[in-house]
GUMINU-94907 format. One record per residue (C-alpha): residue number from 0; residue in three letters; chain; y, x, z. Coordinates in Angstrom, 3 decimals, decimal comma, always signed. Layout:
BEGIN
+-----+--------+--------+----------+----------+----------+
: num : residu : chaine :    north :     east :       up :
+-----+--------+--------+----------+----------+----------+
: NUM :    ALA :      A :        Y :        X :        Z :
...
+-----+--------+--------+----------+----------+----------+
This chain:
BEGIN
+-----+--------+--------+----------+----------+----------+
: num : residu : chaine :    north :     east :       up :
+-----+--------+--------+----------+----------+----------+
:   0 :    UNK :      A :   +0,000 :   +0,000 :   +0,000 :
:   1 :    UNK :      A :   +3,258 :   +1,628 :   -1,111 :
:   2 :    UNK :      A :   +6,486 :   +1,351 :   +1,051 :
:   3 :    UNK :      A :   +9,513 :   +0,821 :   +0,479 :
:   4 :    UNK :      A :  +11,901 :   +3,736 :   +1,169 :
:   5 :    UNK :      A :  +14,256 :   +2,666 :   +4,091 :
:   6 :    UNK :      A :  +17,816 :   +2,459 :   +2,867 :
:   7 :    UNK :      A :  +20,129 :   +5,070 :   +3,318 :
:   8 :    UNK :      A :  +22,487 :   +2,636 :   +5,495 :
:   9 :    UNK :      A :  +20,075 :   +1,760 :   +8,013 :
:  10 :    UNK :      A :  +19,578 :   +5,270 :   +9,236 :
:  11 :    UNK :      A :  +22,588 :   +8,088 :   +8,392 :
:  12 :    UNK :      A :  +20,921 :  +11,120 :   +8,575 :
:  13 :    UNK :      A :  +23,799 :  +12,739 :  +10,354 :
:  14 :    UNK :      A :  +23,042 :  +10,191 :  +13,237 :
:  15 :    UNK :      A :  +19,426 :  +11,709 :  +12,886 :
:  16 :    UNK :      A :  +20,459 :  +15,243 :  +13,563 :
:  17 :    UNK :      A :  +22,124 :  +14,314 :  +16,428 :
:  18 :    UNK :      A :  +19,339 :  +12,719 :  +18,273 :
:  19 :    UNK :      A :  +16,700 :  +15,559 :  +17,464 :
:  20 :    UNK :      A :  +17,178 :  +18,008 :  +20,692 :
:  21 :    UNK :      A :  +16,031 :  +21,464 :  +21,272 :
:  22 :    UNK :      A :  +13,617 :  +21,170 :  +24,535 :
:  23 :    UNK :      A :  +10,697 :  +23,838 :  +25,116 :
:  24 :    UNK :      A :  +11,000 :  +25,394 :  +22,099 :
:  25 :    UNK :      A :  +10,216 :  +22,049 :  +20,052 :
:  26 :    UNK :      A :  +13,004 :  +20,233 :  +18,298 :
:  27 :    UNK :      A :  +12,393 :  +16,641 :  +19,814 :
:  28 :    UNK :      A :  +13,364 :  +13,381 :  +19,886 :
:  29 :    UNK :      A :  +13,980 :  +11,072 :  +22,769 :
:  30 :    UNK :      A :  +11,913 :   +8,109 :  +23,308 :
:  31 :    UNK :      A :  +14,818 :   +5,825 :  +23,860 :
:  32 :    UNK :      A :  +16,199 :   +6,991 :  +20,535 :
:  33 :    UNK :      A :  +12,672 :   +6,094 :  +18,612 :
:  34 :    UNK :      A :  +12,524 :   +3,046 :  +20,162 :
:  35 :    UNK :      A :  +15,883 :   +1,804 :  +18,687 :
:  36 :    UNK :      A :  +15,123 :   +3,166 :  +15,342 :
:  37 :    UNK :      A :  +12,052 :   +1,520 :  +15,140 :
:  38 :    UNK :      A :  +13,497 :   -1,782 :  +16,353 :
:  39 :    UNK :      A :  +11,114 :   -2,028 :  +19,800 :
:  40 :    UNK :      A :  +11,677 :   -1,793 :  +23,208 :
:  41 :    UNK :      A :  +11,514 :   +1,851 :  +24,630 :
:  42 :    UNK :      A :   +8,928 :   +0,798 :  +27,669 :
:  43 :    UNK :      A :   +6,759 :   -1,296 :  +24,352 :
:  44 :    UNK :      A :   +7,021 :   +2,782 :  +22,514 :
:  45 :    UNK :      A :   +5,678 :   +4,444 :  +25,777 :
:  46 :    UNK :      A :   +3,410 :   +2,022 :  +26,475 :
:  47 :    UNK :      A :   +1,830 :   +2,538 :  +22,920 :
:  48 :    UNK :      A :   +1,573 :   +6,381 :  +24,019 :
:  49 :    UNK :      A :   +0,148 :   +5,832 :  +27,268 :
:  50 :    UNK :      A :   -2,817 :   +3,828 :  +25,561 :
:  51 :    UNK :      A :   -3,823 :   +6,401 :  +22,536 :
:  52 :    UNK :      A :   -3,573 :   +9,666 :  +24,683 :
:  53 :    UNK :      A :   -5,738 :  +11,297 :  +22,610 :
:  54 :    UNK :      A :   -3,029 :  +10,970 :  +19,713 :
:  55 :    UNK :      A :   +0,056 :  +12,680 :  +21,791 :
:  56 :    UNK :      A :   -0,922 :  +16,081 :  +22,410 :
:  57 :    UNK :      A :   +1,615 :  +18,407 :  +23,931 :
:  58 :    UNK :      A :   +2,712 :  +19,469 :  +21,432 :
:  59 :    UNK :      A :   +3,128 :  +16,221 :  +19,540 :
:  60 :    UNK :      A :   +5,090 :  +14,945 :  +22,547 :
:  61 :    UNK :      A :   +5,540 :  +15,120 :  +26,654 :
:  62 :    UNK :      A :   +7,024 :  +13,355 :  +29,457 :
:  63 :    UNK :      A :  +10,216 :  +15,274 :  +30,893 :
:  64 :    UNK :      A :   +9,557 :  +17,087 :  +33,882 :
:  65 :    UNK :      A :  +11,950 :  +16,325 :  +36,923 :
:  66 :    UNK :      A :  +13,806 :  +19,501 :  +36,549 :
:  67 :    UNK :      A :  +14,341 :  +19,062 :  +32,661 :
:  68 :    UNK :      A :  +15,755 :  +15,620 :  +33,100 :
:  69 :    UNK :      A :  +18,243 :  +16,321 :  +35,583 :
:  70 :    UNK :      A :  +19,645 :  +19,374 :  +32,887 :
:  71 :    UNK :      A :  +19,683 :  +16,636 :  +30,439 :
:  72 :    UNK :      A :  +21,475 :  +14,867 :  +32,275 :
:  73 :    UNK :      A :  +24,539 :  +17,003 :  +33,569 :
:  74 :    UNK :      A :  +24,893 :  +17,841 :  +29,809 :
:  75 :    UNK :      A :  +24,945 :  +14,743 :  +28,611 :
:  76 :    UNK :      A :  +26,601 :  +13,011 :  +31,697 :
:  77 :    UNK :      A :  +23,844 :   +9,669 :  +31,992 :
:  78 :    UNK :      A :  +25,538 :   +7,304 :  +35,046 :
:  79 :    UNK :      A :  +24,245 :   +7,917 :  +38,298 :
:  80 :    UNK :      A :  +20,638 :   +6,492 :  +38,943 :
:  81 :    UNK :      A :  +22,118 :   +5,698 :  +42,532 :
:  82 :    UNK :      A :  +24,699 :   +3,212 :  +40,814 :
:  83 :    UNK :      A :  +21,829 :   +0,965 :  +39,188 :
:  84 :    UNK :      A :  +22,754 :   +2,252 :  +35,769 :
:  85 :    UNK :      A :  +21,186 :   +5,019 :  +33,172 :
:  86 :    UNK :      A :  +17,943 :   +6,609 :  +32,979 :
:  87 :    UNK :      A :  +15,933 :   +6,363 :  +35,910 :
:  88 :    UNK :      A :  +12,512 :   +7,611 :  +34,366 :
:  89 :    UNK :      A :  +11,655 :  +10,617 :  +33,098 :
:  90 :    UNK :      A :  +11,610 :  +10,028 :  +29,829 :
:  91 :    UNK :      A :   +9,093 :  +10,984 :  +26,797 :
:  92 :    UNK :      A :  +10,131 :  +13,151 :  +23,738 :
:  93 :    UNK :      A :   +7,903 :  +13,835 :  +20,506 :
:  94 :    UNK :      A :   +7,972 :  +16,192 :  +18,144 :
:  95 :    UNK :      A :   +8,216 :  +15,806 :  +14,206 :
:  96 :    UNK :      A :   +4,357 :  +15,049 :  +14,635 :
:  97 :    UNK :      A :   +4,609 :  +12,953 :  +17,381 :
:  98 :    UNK :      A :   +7,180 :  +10,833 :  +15,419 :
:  99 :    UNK :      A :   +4,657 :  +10,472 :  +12,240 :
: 100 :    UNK :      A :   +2,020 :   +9,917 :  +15,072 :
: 101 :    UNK :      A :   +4,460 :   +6,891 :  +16,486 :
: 102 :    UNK :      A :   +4,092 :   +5,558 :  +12,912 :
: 103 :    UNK :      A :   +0,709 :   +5,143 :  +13,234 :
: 104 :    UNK :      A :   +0,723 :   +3,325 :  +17,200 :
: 105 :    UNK :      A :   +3,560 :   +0,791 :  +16,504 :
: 106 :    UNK :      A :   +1,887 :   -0,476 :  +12,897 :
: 107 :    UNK :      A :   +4,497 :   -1,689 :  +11,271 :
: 108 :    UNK :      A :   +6,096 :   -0,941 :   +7,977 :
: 109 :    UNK :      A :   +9,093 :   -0,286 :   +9,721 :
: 110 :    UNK :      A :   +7,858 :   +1,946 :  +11,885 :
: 111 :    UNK :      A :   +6,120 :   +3,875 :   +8,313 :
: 112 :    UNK :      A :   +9,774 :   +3,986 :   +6,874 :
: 113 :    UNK :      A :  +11,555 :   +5,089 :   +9,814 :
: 114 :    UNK :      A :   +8,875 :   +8,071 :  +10,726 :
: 115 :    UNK :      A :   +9,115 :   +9,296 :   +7,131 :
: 116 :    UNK :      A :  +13,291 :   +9,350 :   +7,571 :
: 117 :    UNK :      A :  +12,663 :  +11,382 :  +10,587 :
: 118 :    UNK :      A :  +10,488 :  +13,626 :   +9,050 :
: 119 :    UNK :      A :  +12,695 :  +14,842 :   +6,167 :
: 120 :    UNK :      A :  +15,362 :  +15,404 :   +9,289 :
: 121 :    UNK :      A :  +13,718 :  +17,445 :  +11,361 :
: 122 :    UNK :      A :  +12,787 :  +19,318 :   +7,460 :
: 123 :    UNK :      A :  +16,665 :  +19,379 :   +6,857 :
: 124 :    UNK :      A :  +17,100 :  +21,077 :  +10,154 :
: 125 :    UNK :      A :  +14,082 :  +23,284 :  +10,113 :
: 126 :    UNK :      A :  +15,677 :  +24,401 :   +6,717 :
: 127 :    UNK :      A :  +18,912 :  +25,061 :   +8,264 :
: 128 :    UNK :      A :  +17,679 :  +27,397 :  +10,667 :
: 129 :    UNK :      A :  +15,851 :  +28,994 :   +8,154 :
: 130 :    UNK :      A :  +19,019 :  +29,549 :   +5,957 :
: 131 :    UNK :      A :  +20,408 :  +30,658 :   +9,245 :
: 132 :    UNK :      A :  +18,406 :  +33,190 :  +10,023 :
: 133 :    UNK :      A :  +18,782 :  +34,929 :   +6,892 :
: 134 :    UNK :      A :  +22,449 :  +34,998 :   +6,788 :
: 135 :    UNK :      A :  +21,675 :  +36,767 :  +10,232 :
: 136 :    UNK :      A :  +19,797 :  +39,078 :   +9,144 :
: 137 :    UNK :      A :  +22,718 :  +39,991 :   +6,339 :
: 138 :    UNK :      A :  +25,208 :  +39,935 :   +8,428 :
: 139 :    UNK :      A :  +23,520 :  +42,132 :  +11,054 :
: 140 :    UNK :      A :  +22,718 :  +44,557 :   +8,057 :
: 141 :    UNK :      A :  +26,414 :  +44,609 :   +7,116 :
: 142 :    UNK :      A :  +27,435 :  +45,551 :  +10,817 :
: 143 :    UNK :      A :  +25,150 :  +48,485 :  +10,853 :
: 144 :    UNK :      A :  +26,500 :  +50,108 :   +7,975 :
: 145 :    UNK :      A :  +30,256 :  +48,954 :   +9,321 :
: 146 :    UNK :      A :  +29,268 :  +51,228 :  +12,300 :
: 147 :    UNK :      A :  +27,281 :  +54,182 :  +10,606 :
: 148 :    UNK :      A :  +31,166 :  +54,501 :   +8,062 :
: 149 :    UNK :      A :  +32,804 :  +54,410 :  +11,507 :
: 150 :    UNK :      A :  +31,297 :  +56,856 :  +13,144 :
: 151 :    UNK :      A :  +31,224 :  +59,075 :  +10,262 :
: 152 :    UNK :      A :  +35,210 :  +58,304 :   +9,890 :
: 153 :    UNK :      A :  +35,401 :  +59,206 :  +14,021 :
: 154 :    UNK :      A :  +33,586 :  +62,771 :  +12,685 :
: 155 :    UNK :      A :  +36,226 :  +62,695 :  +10,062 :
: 156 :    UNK :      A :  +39,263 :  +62,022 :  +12,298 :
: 157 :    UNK :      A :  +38,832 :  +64,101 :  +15,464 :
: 158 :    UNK :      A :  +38,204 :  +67,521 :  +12,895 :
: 159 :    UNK :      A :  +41,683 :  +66,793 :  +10,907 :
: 160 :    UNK :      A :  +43,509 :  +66,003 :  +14,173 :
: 161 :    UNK :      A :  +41,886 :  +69,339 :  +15,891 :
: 162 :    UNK :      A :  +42,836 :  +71,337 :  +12,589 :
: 163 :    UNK :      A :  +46,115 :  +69,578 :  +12,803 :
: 164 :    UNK :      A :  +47,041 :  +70,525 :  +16,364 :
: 165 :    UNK :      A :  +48,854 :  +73,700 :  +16,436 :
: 166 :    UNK :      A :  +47,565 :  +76,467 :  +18,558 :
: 167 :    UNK :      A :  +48,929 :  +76,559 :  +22,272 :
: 168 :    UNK :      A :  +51,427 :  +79,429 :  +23,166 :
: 169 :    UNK :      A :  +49,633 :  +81,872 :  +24,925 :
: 170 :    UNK :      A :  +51,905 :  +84,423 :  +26,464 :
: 171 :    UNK :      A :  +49,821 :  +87,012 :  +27,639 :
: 172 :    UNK :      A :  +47,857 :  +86,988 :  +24,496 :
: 173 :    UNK :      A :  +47,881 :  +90,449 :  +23,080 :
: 174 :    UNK :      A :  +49,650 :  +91,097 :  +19,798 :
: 175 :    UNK :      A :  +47,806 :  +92,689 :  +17,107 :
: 176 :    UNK :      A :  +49,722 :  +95,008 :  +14,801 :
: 177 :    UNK :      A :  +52,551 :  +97,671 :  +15,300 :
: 178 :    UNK :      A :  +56,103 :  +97,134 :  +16,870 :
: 179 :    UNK :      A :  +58,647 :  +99,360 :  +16,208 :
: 180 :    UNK :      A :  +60,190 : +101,587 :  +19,133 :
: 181 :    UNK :      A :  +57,523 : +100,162 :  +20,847 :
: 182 :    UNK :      A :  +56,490 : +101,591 :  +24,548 :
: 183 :    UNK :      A :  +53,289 : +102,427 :  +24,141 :
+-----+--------+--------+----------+----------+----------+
């Protein structure tokens, strides 16, 4: 059964990049986020999860620890649990495989259409960082020969300033040659 591709308005794929997160070493997205993509509720997504197991591997997706949550938090300033408002579980993220994965637990064409948006996101961004690294990797190139000419030009410039310096008066240095009605 062919799907539809979902329509470029109902998912810009800047809004994408900004919901895919960087979280032990796995670009991730937040269940939350999924959830209101694929049009369910986020407890409906995680309840999905919790029956197929077998399907979520770590590295497919994992439940925030404690400690991870509460750095989420302070950098994206979530309200205060205390104040009834804001996340007060510790939420799931999934990787690009976990999100194709999803696809597969909701059932739904939506769900199909959405996971394949995602994927080509986290392929944009994976090519980014690519592209990334390799302008890195010129650039640090470029600033080693910028500092094997300078230090060449630091050779360069400390012999013409000592040749340069005139010699220091010595007074008691000895003359060498003959004076006339000298004393000696």
């Amino acid at each position: 059964m062919a799907h539809s591709p979902v329509p470029s308005t109902l998912i810009p794929s800047e809004s994408l990049d900004r919901r895919i997160y960087l979280i032990r070493g796995y670009r991730v997205m937040f269940d939350r986020d999924l959830a209101t993509l694929y049009n369910v509720t986020t407890k409906a997504l995680n309840q999905g999860v919790r029956r197929n197991p077998d399907r979520f591997p770590e590295d497919f997706g994992f439940q925030l620890t404690a400690e991870e949550l509460e750095d989420w938090r302070s950098q994206i300033v979530t309200s205060n649990p205390a104040a009834g408002k804001g996340l007060r579980y510790r939420p799931w993220v999934f990787t690009e495989h976990g999100v194709v994965m999803l696809s597969a637990v909701l059932r739904s064409d939506r769900a199909v259409a959405i996971s394949i948006a995602l994927v080509r996101a986290f392929v944009r961004l994976r090519q980014l960082a690519l592209e990334h690294v390799g302008l890195s990797h010129r650039m640090d190139a470029v600033e080693m020969q910028i500092e094997e000419h300078e230090d060449r030009l630091d050779t360069v410039f400390a012999t013409l300033t000592h040749l340069m310096t005139p010699p220091a008066d010595d007074a008691e240095r000895r003359r060498i040659g003959f004076t006339v009605g000298g004393s000696e």
